[in-house]
Structure formats: structure tokens, C-alpha cells
TIVO-2410 file (N, C-alpha, C; in nm, 3 decimals):
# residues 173
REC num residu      c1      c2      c3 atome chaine
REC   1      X   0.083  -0.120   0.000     N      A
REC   1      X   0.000   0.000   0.000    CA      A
REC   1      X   0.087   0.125   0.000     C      A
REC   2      X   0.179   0.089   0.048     N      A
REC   2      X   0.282   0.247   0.126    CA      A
REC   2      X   0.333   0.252  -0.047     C      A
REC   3      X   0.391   0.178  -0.093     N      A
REC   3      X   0.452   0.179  -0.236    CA      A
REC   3      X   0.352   0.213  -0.368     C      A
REC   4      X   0.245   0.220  -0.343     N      A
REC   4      X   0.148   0.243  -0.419    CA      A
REC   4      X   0.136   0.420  -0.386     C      A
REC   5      X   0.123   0.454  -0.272     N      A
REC   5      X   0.118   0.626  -0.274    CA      A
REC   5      X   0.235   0.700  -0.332     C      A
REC   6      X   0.324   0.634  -0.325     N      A
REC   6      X   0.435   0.684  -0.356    CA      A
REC   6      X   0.495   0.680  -0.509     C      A
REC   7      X   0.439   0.592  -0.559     N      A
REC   7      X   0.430   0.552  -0.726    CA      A
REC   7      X   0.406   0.653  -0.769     C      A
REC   8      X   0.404   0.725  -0.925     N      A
REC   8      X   0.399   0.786  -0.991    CA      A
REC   8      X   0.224   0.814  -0.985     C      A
REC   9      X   0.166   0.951  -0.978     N      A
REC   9      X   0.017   0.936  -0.978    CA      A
REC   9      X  -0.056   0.864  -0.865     C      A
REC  10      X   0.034   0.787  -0.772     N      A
REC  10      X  -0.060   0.707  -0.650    CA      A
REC  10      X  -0.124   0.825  -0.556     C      A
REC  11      X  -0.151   0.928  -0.586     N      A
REC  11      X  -0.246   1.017  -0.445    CA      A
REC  11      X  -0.352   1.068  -0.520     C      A
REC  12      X  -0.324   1.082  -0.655     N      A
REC  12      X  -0.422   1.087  -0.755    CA      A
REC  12      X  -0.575   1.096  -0.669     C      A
REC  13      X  -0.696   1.109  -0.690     N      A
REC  13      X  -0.801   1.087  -0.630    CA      A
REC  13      X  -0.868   1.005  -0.779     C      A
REC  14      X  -0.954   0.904  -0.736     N      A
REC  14      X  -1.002   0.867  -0.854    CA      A
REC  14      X  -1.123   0.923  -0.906     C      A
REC  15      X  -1.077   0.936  -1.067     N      A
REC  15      X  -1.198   1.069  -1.147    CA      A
REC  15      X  -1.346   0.967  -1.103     C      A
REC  16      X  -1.471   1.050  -1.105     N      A
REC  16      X  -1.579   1.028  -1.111    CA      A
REC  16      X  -1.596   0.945  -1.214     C      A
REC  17      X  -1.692   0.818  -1.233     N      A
REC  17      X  -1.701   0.765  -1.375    CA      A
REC  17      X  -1.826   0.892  -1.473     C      A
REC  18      X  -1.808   0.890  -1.604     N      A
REC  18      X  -1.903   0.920  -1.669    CA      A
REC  18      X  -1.999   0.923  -1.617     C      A
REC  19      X  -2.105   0.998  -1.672     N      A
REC  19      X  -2.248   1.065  -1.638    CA      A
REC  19      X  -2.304   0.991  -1.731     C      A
REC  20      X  -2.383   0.875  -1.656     N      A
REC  20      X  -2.410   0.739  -1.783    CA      A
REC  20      X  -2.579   0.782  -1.830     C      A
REC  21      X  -2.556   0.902  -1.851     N      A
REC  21      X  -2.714   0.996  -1.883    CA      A
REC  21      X  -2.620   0.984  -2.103     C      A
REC  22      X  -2.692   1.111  -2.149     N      A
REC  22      X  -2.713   1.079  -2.320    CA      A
REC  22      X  -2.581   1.160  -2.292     C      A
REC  23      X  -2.513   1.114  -2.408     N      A
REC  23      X  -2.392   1.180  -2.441    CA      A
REC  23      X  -2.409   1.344  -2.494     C      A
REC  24      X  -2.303   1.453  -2.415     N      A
REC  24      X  -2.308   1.579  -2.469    CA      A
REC  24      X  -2.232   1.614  -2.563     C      A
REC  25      X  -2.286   1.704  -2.651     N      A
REC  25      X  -2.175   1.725  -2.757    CA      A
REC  25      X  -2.097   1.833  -2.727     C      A
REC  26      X  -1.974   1.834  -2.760     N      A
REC  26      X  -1.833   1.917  -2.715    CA      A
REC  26      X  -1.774   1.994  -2.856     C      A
REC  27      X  -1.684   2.069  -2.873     N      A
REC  27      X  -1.610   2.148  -2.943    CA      A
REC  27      X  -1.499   2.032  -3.010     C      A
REC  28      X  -1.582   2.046  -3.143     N      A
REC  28      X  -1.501   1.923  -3.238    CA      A
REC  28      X  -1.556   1.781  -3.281     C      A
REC  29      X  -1.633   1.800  -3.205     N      A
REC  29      X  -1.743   1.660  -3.261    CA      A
REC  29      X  -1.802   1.663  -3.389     C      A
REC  30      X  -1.821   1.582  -3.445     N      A
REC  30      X  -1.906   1.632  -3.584    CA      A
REC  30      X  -2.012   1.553  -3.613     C      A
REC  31      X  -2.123   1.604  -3.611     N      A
REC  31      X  -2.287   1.589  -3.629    CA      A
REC  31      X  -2.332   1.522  -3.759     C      A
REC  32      X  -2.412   1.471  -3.788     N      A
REC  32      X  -2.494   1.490  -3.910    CA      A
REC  32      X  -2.606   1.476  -3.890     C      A
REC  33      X  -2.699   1.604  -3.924     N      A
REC  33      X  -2.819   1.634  -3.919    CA      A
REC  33      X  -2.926   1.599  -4.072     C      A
REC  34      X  -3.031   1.500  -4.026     N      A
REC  34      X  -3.075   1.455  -4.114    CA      A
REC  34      X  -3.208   1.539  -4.105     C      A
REC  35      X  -3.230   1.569  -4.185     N      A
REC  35      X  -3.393   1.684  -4.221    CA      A
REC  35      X  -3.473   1.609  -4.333     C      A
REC  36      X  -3.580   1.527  -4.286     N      A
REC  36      X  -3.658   1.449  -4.428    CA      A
REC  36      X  -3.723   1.529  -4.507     C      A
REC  37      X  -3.672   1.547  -4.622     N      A
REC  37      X  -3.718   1.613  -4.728    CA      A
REC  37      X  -3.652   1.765  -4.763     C      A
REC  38      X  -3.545   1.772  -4.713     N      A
REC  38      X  -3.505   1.905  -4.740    CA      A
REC  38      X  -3.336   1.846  -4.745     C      A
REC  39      X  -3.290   1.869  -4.887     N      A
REC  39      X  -3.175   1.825  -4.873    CA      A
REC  39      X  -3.041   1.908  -4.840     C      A
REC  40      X  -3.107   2.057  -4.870     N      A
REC  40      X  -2.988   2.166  -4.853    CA      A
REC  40      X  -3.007   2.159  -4.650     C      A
REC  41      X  -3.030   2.130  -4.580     N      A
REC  41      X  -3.056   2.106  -4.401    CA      A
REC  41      X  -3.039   1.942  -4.321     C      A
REC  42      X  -2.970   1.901  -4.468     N      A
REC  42      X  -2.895   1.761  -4.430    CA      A
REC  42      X  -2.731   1.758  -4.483     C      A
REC  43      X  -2.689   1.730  -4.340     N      A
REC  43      X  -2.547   1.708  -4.394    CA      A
REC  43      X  -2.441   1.670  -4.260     C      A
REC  44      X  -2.367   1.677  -4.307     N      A
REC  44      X  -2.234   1.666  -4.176    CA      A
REC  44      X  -2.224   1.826  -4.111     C      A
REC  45      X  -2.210   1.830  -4.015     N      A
REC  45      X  -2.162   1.986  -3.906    CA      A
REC  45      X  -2.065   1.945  -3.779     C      A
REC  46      X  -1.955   2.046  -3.799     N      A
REC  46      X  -1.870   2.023  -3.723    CA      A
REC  46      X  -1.874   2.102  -3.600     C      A
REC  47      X  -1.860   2.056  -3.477     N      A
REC  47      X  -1.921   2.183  -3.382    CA      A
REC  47      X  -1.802   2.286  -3.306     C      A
REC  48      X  -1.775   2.358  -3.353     N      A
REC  48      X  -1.694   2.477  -3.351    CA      A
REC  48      X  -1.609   2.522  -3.202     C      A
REC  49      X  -1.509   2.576  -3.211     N      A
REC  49      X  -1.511   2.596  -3.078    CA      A
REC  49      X  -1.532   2.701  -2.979     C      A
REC  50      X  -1.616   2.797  -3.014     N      A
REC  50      X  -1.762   2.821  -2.936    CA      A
REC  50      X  -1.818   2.750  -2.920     C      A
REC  51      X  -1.898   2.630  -2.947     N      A
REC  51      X  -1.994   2.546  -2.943    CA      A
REC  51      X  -2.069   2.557  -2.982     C      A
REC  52      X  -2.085   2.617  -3.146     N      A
REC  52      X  -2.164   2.679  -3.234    CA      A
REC  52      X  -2.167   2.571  -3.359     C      A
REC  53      X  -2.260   2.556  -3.414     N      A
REC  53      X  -2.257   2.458  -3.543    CA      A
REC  53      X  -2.342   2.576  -3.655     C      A
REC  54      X  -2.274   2.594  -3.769     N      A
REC  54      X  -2.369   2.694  -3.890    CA      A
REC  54      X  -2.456   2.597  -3.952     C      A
REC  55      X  -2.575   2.664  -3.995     N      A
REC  55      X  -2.706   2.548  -4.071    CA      A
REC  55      X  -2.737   2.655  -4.167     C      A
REC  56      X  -2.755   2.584  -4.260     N      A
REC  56      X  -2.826   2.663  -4.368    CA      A
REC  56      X  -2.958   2.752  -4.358     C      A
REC  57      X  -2.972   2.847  -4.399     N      A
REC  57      X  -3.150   2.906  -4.355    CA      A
REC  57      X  -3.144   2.989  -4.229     C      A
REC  58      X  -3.052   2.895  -4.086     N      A
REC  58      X  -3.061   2.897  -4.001    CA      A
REC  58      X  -2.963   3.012  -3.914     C      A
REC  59      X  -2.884   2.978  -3.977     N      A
REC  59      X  -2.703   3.037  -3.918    CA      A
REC  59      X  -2.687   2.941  -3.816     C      A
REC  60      X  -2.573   3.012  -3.684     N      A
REC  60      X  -2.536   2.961  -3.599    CA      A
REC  60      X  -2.618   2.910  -3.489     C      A
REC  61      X  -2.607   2.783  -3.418     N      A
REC  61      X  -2.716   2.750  -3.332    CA      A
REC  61      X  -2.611   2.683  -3.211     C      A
REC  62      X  -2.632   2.722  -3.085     N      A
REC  62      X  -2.566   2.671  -3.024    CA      A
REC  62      X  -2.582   2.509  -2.994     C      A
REC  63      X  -2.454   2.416  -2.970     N      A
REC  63      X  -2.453   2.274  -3.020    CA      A
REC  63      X  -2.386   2.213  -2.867     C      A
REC  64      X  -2.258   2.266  -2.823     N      A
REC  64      X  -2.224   2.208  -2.740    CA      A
REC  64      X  -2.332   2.183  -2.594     C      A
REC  65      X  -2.307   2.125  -2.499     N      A
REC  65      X  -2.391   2.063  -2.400    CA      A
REC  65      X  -2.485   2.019  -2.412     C      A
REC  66      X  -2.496   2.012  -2.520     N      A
REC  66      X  -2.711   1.980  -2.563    CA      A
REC  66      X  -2.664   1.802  -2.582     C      A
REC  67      X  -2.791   1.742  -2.563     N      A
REC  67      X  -2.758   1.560  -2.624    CA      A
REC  67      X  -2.778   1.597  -2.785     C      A
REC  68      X  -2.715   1.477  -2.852     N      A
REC  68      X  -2.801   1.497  -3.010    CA      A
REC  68      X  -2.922   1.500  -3.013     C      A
REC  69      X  -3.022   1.423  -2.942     N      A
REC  69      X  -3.166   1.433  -2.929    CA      A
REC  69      X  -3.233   1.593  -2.898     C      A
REC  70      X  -3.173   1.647  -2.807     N      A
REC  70      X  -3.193   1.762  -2.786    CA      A
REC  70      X  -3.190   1.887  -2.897     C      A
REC  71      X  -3.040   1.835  -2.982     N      A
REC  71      X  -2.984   1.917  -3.058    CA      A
REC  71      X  -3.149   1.900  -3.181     C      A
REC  72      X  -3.166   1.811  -3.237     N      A
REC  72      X  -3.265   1.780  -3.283    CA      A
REC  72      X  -3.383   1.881  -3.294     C      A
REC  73      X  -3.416   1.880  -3.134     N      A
REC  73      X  -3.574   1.981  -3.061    CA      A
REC  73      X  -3.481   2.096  -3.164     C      A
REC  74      X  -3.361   2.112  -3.080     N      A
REC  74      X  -3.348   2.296  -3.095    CA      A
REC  74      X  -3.372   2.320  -3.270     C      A
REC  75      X  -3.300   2.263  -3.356     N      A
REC  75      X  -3.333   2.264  -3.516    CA      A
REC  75      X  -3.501   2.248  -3.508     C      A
REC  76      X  -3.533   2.176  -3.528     N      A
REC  76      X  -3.658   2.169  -3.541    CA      A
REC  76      X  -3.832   2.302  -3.516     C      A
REC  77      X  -3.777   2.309  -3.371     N      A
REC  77      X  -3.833   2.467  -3.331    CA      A
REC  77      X  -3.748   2.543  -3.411     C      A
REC  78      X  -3.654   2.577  -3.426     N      A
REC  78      X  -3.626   2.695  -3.504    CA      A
REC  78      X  -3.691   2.668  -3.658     C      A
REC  79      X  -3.666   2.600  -3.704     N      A
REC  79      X  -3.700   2.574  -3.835    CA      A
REC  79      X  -3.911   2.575  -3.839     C      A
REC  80      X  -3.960   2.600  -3.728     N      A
REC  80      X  -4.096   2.614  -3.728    CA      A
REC  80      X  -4.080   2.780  -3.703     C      A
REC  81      X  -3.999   2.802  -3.575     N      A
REC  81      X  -3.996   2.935  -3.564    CA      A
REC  81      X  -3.968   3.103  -3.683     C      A
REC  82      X  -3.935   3.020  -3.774     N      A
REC  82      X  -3.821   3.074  -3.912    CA      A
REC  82      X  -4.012   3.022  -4.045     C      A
REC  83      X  -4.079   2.990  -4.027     N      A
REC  83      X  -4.140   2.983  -4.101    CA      A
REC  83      X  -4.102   2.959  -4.210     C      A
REC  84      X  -4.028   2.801  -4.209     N      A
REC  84      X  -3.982   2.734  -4.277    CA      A
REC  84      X  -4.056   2.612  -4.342     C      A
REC  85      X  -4.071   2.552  -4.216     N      A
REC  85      X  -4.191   2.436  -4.212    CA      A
REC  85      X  -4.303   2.427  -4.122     C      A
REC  86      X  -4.356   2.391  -4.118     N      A
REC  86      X  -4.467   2.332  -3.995    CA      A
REC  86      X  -4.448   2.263  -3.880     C      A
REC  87      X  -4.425   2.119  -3.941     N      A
REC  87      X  -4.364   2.016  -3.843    CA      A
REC  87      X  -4.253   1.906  -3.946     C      A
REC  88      X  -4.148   1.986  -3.946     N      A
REC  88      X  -4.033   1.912  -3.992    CA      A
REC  88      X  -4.003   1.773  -3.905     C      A
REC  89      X  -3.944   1.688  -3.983     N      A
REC  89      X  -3.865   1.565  -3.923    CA      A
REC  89      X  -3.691   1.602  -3.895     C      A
REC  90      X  -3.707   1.590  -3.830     N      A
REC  90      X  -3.556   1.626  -3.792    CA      A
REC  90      X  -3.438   1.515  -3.684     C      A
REC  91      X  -3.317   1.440  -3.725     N      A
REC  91      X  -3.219   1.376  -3.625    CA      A
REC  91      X  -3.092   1.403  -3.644     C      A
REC  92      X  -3.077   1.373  -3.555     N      A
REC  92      X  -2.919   1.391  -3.522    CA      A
REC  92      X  -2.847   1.300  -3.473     C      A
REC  93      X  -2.724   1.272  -3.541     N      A
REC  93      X  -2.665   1.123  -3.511    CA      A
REC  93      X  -2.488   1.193  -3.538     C      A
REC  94      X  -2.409   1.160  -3.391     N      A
REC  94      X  -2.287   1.184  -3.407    CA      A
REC  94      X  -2.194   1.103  -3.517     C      A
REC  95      X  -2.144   1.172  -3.591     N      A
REC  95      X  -2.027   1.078  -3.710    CA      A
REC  95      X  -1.882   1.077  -3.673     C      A
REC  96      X  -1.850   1.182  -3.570     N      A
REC  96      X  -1.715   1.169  -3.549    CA      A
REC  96      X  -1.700   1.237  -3.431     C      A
REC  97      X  -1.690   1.174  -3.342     N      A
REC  97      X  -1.594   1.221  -3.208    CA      A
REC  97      X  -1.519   1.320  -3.120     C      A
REC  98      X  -1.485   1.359  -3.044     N      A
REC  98      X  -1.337   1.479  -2.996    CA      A
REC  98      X  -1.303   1.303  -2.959     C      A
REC  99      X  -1.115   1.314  -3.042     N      A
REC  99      X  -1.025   1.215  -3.011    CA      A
REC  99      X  -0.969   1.223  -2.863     C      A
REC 100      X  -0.877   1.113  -2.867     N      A
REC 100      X  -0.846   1.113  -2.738    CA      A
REC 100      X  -0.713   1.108  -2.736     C      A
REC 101      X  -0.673   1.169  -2.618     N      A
REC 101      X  -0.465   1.170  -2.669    CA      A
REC 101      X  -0.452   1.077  -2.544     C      A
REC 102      X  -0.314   0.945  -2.606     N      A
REC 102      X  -0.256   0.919  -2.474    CA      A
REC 102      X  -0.126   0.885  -2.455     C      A
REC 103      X  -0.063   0.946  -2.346     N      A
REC 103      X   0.070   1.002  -2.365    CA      A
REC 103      X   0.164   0.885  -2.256     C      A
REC 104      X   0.274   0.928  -2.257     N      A
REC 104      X   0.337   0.840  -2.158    CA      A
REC 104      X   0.369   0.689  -2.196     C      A
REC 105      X   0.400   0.608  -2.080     N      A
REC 105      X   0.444   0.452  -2.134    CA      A
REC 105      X   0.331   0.363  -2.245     C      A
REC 106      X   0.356   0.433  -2.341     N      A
REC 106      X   0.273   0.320  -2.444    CA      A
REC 106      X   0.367   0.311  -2.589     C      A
REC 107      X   0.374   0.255  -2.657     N      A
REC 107      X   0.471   0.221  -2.813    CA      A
REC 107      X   0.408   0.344  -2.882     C      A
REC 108      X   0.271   0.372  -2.928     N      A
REC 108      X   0.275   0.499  -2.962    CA      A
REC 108      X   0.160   0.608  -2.914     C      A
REC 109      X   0.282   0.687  -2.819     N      A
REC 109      X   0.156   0.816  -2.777    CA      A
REC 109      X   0.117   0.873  -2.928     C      A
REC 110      X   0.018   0.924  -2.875     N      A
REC 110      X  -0.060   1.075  -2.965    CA      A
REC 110      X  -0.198   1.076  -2.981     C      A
REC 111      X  -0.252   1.111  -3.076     N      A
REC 111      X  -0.361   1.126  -3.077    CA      A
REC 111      X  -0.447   0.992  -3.141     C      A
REC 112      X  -0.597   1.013  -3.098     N      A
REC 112      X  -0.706   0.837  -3.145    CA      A
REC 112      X  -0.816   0.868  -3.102     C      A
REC 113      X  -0.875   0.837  -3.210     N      A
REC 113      X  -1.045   0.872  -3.213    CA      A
REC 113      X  -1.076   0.762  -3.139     C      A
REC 114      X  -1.173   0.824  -3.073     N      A
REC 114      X  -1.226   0.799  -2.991    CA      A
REC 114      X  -1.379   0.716  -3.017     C      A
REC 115      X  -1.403   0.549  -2.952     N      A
REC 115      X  -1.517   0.509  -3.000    CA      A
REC 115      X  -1.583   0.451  -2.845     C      A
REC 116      X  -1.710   0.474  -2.863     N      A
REC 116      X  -1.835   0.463  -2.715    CA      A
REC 116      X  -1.791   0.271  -2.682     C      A
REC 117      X  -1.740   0.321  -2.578     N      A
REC 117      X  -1.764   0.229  -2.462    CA      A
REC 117      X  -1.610   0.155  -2.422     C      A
REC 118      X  -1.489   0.271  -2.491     N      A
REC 118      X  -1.326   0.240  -2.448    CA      A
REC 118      X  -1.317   0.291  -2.317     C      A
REC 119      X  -1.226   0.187  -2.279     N      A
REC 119      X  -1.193   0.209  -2.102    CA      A
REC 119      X  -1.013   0.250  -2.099     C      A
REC 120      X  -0.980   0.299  -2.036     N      A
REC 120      X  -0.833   0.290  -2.005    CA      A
REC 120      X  -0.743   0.173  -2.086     C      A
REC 121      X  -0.735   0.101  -2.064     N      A
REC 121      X  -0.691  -0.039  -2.147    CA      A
REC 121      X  -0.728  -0.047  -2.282     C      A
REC 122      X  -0.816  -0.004  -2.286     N      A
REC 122      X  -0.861  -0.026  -2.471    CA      A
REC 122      X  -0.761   0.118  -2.550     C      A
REC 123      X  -0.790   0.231  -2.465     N      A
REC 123      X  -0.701   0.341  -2.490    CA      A
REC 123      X  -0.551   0.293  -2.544     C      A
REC 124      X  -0.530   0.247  -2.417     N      A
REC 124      X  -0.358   0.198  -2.432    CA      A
REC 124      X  -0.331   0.115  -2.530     C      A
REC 125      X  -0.447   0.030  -2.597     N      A
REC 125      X  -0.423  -0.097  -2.660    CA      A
REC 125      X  -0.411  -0.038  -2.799     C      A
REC 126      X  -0.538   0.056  -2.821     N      A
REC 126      X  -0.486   0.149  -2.961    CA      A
REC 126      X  -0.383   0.225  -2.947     C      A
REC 127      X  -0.309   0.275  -2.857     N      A
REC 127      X  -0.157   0.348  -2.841    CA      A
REC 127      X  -0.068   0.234  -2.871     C      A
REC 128      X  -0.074   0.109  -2.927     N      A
REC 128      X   0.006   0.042  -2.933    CA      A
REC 128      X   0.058  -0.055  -2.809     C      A
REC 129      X  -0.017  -0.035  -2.744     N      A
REC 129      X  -0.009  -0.109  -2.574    CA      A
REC 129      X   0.103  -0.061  -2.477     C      A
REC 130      X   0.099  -0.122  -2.350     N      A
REC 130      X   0.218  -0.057  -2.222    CA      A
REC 130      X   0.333  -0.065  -2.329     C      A
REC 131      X   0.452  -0.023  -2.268     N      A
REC 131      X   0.561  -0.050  -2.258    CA      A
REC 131      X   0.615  -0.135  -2.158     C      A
REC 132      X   0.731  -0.139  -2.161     N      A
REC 132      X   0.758  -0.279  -2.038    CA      A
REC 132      X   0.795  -0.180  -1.955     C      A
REC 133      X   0.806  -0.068  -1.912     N      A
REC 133      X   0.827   0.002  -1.806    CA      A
REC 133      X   0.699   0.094  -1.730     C      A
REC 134      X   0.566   0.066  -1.812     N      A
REC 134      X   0.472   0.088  -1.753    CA      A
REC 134      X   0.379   0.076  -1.655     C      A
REC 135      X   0.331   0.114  -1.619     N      A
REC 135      X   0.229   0.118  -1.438    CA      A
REC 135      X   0.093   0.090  -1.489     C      A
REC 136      X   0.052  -0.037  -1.521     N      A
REC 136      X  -0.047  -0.113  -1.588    CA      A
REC 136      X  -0.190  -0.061  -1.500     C      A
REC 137      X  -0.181  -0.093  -1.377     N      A
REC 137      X  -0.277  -0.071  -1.331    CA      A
REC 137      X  -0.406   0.038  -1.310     C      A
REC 138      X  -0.329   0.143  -1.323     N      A
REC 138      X  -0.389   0.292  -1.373    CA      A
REC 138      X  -0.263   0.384  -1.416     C      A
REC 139      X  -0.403   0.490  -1.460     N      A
REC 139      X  -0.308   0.606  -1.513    CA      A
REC 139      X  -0.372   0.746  -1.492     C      A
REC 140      X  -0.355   0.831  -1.523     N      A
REC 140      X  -0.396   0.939  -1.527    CA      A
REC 140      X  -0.493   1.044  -1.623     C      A
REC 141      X  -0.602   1.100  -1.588     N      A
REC 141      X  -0.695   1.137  -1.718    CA      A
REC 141      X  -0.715   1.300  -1.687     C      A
REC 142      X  -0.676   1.392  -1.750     N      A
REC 142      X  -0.739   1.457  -1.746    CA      A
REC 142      X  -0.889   1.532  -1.805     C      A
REC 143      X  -0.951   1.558  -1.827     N      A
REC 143      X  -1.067   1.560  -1.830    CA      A
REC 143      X  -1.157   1.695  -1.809     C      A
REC 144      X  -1.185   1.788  -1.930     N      A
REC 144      X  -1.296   1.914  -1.923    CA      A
REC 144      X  -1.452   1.888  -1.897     C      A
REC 145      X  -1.488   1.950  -1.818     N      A
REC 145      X  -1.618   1.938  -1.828    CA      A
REC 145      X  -1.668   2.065  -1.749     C      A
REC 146      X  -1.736   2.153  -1.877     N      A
REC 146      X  -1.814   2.250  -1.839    CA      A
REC 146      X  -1.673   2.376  -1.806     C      A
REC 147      X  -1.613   2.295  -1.896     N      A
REC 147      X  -1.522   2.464  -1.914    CA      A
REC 147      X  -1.374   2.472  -1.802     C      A
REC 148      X  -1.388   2.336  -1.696     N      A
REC 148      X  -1.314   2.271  -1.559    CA      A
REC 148      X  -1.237   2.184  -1.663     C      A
REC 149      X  -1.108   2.185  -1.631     N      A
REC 149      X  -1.010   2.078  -1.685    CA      A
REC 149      X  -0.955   1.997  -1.492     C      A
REC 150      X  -1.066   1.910  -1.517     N      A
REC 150      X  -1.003   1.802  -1.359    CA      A
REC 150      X  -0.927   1.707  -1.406     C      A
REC 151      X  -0.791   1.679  -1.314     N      A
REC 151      X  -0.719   1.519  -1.306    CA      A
REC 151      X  -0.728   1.458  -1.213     C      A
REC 152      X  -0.763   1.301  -1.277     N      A
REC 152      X  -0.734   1.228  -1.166    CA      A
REC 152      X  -0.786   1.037  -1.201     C      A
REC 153      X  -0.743   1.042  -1.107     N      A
REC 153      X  -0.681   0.889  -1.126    CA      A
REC 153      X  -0.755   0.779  -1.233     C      A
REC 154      X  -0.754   0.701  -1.274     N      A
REC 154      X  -0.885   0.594  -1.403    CA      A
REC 154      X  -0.821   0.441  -1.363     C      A
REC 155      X  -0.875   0.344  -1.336     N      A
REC 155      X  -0.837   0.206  -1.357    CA      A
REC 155      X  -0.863   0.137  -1.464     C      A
REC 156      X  -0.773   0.044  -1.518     N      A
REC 156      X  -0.815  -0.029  -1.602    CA      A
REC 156      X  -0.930  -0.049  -1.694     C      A
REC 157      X  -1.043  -0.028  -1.591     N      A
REC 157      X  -1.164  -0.088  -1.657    CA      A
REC 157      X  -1.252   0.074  -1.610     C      A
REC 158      X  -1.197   0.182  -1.624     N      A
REC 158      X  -1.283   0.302  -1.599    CA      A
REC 158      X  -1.277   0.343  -1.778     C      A
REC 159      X  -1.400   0.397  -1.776     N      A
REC 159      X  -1.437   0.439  -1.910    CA      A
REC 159      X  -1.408   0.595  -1.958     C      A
REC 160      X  -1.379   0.592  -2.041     N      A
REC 160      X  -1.343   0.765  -2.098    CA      A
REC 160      X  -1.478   0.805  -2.140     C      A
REC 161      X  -1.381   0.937  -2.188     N      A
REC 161      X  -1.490   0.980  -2.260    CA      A
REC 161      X  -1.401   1.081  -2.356     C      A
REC 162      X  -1.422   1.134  -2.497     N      A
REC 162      X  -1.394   1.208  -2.556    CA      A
REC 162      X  -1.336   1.324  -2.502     C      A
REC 163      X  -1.218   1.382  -2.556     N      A
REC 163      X  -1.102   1.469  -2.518    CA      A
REC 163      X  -1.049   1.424  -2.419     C      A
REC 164      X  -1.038   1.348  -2.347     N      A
REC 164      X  -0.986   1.263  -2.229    CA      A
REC 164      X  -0.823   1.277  -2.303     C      A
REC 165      X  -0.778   1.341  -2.223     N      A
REC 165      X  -0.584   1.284  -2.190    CA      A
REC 165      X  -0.558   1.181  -2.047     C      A
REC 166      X  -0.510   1.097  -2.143     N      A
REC 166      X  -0.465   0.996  -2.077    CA      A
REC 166      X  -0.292   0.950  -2.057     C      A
REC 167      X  -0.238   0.966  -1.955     N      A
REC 167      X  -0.094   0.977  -1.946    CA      A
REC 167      X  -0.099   0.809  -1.872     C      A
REC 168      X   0.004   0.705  -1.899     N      A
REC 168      X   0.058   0.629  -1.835    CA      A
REC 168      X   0.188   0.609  -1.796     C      A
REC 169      X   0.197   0.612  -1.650     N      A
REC 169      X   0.346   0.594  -1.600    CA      A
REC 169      X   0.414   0.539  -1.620     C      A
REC 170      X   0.554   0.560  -1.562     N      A
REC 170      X   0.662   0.484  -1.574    CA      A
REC 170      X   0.663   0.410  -1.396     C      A
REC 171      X   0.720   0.290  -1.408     N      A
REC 171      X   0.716   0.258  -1.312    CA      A
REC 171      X   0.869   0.247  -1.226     C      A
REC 172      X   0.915   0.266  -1.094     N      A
REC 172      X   1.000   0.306  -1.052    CA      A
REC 172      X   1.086   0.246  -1.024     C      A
REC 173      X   1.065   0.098  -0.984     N      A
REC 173      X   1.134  -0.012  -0.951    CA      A
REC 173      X   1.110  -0.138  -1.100     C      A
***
């Protein structure tokens, strides 16, 4: 135990897991908004970093913190509000991610998109896996949310989430 505080990252506090509520969208994710029957209000949107996505007709609509379902409502009312349509069909389905960087004892740090339901280990495993001088057991994540960049500790089997930095140690002995 005493050798464990003293390890690289051992006082760490361990991060909260995910908010296993609908996923929020962040700065860099990219959308595609499907509109039935209107093809110029279907397409891919990348969400900016304001947290702004541009729509045709529409302009800028704010994107980040909302779920895609949500994002959905907000198009939709506007597009009634804009006396556009009546009652449009409108979804939203994420196509691409904020990647995930992970740095430290692995064959190759850098950057990796990021796919729903990687844990620490799966991270490392697309970095090319530990190194033989690595601290397998956990590592370190830092982590924005709501504008807060917190660190702290992830095990093995703790789950990320998009923009997640993930550092793994070196081990001392």
C-alpha cells in the first residue's frame, strides 16, 4: 500500500465515472443532421469551438452541452420558428468524435479517435499497448467538463470519454 502512494500518480483521487445519462456534444465533434425532405438542411456539421454549429437558412445554433436528441428539438423549433416548415422531421446522429490523446508509457503516444464504450486499457491498446516500463494498473486522465479541466486517477476498466488525456506511468522499480 505504502509503495502504491508513492508511485507515480498514486495520491491521484479517482476521477468520477461518466455521467451514464445521453452523451453531450463538445467542441469538435461532428454531427450529421438529417432533415426528411429538405436536402440543402442535411449534412455533416462540425461543432466549432464556441460550441456553435452553422445550418443553412438557419445560421449559428448553439450545439455544445445539448444531447443529439436535444440538438434535434433545438433545429426543429427553429426551423418552425423561421417559417420554414410546420412540423419538420428532424435527427441527429454523431459521425465523429473529440479524439483522445494518450501520452506516456505506451509504443505509440498521440492522438485516437475515440469510439463509445473504451476504457483505459482499450485506450492503451490502440496506443500500441504498455511498454515494459509501464504502471499497468492505472493512469492518469485529465478531463474538461463544463469549461473545468479536472485530473485524476482511471483504472483499467474506468471508461473515458472524448477529449480525455490519458498519461501512463513509468514505473519506478
Amino acid at each position: 500500500m505504502l509503495a502504491t502512494a508513492c508511485a507515480p500518480g498514486g495520491r491521484l483521487a479517482e476521477l468520477p465515472s461518466p455521467d451514464p445519462g445521453a452523451y453531450r456534444l463538445g467542441s469538435g465533434d461532428v454531427v450529421r443532421l438529417i432533415t426528411v425532405g429538405d436536402d440543402s438542411l442535411t449534412g455533416e456539421f462540425r461543432v466549432s469551438d464556441s460550441g456553435e454549429i452553422a445550418l443553412p437558412m438557419l445560421g449559428s445554433m448553439h450545439a455544445a452541452g445539448l444531447t443529439p436528441d436535444s440538438l434535434a428539438v433545438e433545429v426543429r423549433d427553429a426551423l418552425v420558428k423561421a417559417n420554414l416548415y410546420t412540423a419538420p422531421s428532424v435527427s441527429v446522429e454523431i459521425t465523429t468524435y473529440r479524439p483522445i490523446f494518450v501520452l506516456g508509457e505506451v509504443s505509440k503516444p498521440g492522438q485516437y479517435p475515440y469510439q463509445p464504450g473504451m476504457t483505459m486499457v482499450t485506450a492503451a491498446a490502440v496506443a500500441g499497448g504498455f511498454t515494459y516500463r509501464a504502471i499497468q494498473d492505472y493512469a492518469s486522465i485529465v478531463r474538461t467538463s463544463g469549461g473545468v479541466a479536472v485530473e485524476g486517477k482511471a483504472m483499467r476498466q474506468s471508461f473515458i470519454q472524448p477529449g480525455d488525456v490519458i498519461t501512463i506511468y513509468e514505473r519506478r522499480f
